[in-house]
C-alpha positions in Angstrom: 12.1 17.5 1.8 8.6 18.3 0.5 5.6 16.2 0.7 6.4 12.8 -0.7 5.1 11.7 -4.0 4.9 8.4 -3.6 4.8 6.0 0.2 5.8 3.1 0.7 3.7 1.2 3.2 4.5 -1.9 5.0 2.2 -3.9 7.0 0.0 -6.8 7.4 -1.8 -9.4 4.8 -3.5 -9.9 8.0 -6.0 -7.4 9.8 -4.6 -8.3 13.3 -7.0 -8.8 16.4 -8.3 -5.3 17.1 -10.3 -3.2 15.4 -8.3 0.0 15.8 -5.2 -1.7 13.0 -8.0 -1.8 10.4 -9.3 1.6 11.1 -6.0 3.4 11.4 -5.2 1.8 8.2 -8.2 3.1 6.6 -7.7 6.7 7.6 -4.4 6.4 7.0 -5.2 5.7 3.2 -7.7 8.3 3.2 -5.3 10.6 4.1 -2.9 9.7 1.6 -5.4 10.1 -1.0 -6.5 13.5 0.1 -3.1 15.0 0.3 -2.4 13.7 -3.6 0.5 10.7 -1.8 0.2 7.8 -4.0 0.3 4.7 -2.8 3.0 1.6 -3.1 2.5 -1.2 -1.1 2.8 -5.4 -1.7 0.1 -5.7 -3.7 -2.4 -8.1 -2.0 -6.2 -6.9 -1.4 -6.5 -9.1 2.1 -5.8 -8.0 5.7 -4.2 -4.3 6.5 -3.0 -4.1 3.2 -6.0 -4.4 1.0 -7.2 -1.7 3.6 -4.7 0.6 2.7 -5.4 0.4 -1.0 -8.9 0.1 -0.7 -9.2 3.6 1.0 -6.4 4.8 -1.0 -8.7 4.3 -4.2 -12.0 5.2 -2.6 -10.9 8.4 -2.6 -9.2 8.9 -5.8 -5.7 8.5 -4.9 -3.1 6.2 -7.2 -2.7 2.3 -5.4 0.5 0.7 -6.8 1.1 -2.7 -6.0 4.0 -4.8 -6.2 3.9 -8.3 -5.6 6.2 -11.8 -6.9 4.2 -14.1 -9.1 4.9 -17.1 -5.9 2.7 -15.2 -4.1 -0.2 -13.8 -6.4 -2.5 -16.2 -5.4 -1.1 -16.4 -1.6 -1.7 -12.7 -0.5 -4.6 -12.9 -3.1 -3.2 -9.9 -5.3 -5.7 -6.5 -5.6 -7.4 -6.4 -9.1 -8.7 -2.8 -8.8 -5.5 -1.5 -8.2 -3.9 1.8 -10.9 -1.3 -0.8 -11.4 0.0 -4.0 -10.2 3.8 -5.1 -11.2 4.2 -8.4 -10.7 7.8 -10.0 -10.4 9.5 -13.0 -10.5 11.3 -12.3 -7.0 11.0 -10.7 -3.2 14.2 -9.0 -3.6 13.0 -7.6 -6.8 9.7 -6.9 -5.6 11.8 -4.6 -2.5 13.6 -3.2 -4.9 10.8 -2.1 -7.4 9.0 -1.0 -4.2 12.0 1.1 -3.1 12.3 2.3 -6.7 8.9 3.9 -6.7 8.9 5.6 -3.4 10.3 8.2 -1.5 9.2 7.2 1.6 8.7 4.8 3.7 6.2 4.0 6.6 5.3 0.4 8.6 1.7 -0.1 9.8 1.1 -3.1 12.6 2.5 -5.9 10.2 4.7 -9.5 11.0 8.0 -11.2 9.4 7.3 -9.6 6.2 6.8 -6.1 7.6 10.2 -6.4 9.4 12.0 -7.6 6.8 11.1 -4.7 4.4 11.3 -1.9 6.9 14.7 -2.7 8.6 15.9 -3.2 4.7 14.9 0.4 4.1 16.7 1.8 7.5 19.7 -0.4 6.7 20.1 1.2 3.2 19.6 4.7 4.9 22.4 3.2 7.0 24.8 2.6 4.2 24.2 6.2 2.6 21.9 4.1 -0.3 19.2 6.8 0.2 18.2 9.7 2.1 14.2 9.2 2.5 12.2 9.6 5.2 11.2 6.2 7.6 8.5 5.8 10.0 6.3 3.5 12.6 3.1 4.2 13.0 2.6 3.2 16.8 -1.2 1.9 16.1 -1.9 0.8 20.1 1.6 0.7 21.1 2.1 -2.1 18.4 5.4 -0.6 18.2 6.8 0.5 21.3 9.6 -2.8 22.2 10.8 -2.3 19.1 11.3 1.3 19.8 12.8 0.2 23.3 15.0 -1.9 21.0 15.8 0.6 19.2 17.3 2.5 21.8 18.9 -0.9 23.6 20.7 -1.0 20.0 22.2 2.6 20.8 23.3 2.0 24.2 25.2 -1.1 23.7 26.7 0.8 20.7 25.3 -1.0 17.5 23.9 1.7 16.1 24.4 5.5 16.5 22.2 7.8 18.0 21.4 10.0 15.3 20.9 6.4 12.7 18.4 5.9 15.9 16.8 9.9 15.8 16.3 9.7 12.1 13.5 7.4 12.4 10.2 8.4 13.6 7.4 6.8 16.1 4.0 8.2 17.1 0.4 7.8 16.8 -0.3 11.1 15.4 -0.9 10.6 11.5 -0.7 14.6 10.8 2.4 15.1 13.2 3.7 12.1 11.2 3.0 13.8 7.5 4.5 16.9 8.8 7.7 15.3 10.2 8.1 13.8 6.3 7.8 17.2 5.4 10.6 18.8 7.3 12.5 15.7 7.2 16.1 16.3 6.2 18.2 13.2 5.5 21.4 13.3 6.5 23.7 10.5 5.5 25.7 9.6 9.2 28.7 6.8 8.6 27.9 3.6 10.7 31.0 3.2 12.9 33.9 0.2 13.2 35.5 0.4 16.3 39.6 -0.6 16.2 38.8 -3.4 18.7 36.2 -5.2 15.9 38.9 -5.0 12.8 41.8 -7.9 12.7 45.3 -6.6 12.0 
């Protein structure tokens, strides 16, 4: 696919307890912004995610935010954003995030971070869309899961090329360049006899 248009980050309302999360989220921003990638993302202006947006918009790119009305005053939403859509629920708000994007990355993030991300891979799953997903591995922050990942493989829960389709690193550019030769290709999740009743 070519470069995306619009990312969909996930990560933290929180700026986690190194340094390095708030500075990779800052360059990752202003990277977004000088490659012309806008920006859609939960819509709060605290922890990693303000970051995000605030580097986003310091150097001229388009912040988005999407956040439920429940949680306005929670995650304290951005006012300087281009826009924020604010909706009544969190399945709408994934859903108006999803809507906007075509692709998806996860910075260092918690529950919420999870939830969205493995929603996105799980749609890929089910043949609901053919977009690019990503970690980026800030300090390692991601390797278990990646370990998981491949624990899910090898006992046969998910295939390996569900498993390949997925990208981890460090490397912001290596990471833009794999969205730009990424090639999704829809792979049928499989049911073995032994798991379907007669």
């Amino acid at each position: 696919m070519p470069q995306p248009t619009a990312l969909c980050v996930y990560c933290g309302s929180s700026s986690g307890n190194h340094p390095d999360y708030v500075e990779q989220a800052r360059a990752f921003g202003a990277e977004m912004a000088r490659r012309g990638i806008a920006l859609v993302y939960g819509g709060g202006k605290v922890g990693l995610m303000g970051t995000v947006a605030d580097a986003v918009l310091a150097g001229g790119g388009r912040a988005i935010g999407v956040i439920p009305r429940q949680l306005v005053d929670l995650e304290v939403a951005h006012a300087g954003l281009s826009e924020l859509v604010v909706v009544d629920t969190m399945h709408q708000r994934k859903t108006r995030m999803f809507e906007l994007a075509d692709a998806f990355v996860a910075l260092p993030g918690g529950f919420g971070t999870m939830d969205e991300m493995f929603e996105m891979l799980t749609w890929a799953q089910l043949g609901l869309h053919r977009y690019p997903c990503a970690f980026l591995d800030v300090r390692g922050y991601y390797a278990q899961l990646r370990a998981m990942m491949d624990h899910m493989v090898a006992e046969r829960f998910v295939r390996a090329e569900q498993r390949d389709s997925v990208w981890f690193g460090q490397d912001m550019q290596q990471l833009f360049a794999w969205m730009e030769q990424y090639q999704g290709v829809y792979t049928p999740k499989w049911i073995d006899r032994s798991s379907v009743k007669a």
